[in-house]
C-alpha positions as CSV (number, residue, x, y, z in Angstrom):
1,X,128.2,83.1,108.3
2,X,131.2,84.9,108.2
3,X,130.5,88.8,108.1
4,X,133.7,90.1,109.3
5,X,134.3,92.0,106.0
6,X,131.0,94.3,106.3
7,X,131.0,94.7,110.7
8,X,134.2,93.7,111.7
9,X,132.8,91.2,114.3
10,X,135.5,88.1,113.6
11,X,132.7,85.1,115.5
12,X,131.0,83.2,113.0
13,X,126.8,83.9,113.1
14,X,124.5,81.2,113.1
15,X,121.5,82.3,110.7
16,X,117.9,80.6,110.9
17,X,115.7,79.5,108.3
18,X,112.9,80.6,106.6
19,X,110.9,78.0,108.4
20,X,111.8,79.2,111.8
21,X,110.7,82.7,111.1
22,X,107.2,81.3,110.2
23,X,107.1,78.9,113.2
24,X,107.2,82.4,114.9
25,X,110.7,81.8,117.3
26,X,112.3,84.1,115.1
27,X,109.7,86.8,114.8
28,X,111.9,90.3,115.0
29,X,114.2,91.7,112.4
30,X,115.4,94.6,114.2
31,X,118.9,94.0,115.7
32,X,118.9,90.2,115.0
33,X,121.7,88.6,113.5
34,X,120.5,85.3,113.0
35,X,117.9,86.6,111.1
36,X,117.9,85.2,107.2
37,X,119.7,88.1,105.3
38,X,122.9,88.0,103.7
39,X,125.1,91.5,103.2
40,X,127.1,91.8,100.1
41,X,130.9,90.2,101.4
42,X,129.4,88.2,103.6
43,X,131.3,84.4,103.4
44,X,129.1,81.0,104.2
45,X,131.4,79.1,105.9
46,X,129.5,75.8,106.9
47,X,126.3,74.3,105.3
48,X,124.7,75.0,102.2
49,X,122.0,78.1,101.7
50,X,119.8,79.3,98.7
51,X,119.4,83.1,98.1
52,X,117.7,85.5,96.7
53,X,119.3,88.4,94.7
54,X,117.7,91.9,95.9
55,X,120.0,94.3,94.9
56,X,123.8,94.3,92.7
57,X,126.3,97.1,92.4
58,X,125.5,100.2,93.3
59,X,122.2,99.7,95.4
60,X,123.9,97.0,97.8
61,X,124.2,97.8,101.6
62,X,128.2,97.6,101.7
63,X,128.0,100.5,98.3
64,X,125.4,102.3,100.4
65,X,127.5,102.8,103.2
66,X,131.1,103.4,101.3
67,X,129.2,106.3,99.6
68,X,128.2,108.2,103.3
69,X,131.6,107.3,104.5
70,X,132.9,109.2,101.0
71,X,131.1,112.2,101.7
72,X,132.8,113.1,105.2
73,X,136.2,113.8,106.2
74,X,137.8,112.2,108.5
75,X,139.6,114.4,110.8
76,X,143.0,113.5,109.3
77,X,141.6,114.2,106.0
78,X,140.4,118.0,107.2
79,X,144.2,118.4,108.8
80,X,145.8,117.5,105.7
81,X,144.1,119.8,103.5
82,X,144.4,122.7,106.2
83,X,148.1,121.9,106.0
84,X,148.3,121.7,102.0
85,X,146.8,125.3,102.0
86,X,149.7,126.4,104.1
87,X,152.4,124.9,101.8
88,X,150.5,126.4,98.9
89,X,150.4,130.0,100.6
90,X,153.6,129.6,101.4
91,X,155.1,128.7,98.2
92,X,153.3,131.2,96.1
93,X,154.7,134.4,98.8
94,X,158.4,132.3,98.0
95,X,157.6,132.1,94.5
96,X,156.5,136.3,94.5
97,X,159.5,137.6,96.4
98,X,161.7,135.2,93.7
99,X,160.4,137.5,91.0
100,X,160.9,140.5,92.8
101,X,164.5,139.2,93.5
102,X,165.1,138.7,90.3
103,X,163.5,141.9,88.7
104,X,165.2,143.9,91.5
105,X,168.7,142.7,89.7
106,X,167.6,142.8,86.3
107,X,166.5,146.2,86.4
């Protein structure tokens, strides 16, 4: 299994069977890659593999984990918007002492 799209890790994972798990060499879930579940970009490259479909769209671990990454900026992201605030206080003073420039001739 390729999942190098979901965790970055570029080596190739070797998943077991279903028939393994119940043999009971392949008992624990937690942290095991070779255990039997596929993530949502994951690629088969070798072999053949029936699946079941648990969740689609929105509901998928790869959606789940775009949607906390979307709710926190990143520190560039909080610089940026510090620095557009500048530029905006800065262009509406400019823009003020423009009007009072030009009302100061007018009058």
């Amino acid at each position: 299994m390729d999942e190098s799209s979901v965790t970055g890790e570029s080596d190739l994972i070797q998943k077991c069977t279903i028939a393994e798990i119940m043999e009971g060499s392949n008992k624990t879930v937690e942290n095991n890659p070779t255990f039997p579940l596929l993530i949502s970009g994951s690629l088969i490259n070798e072999g053949t593999a029936y699946a079941i479909v648990l969740t689609v769209g929105h509901n998928t671990y790869l959606r789940q984990q775009t949607k906390l990454e979307e709710n926190e900026d990143s520190p560039l992201q909080e610089k940026l918007a510090e620095i557009a605030e500048q530029i905006g206080n800065f262009g509406m003073i400019a823009a003020g002492l423009t009007v009072i420039a030009i009302w100061g001739k007018i009058f």
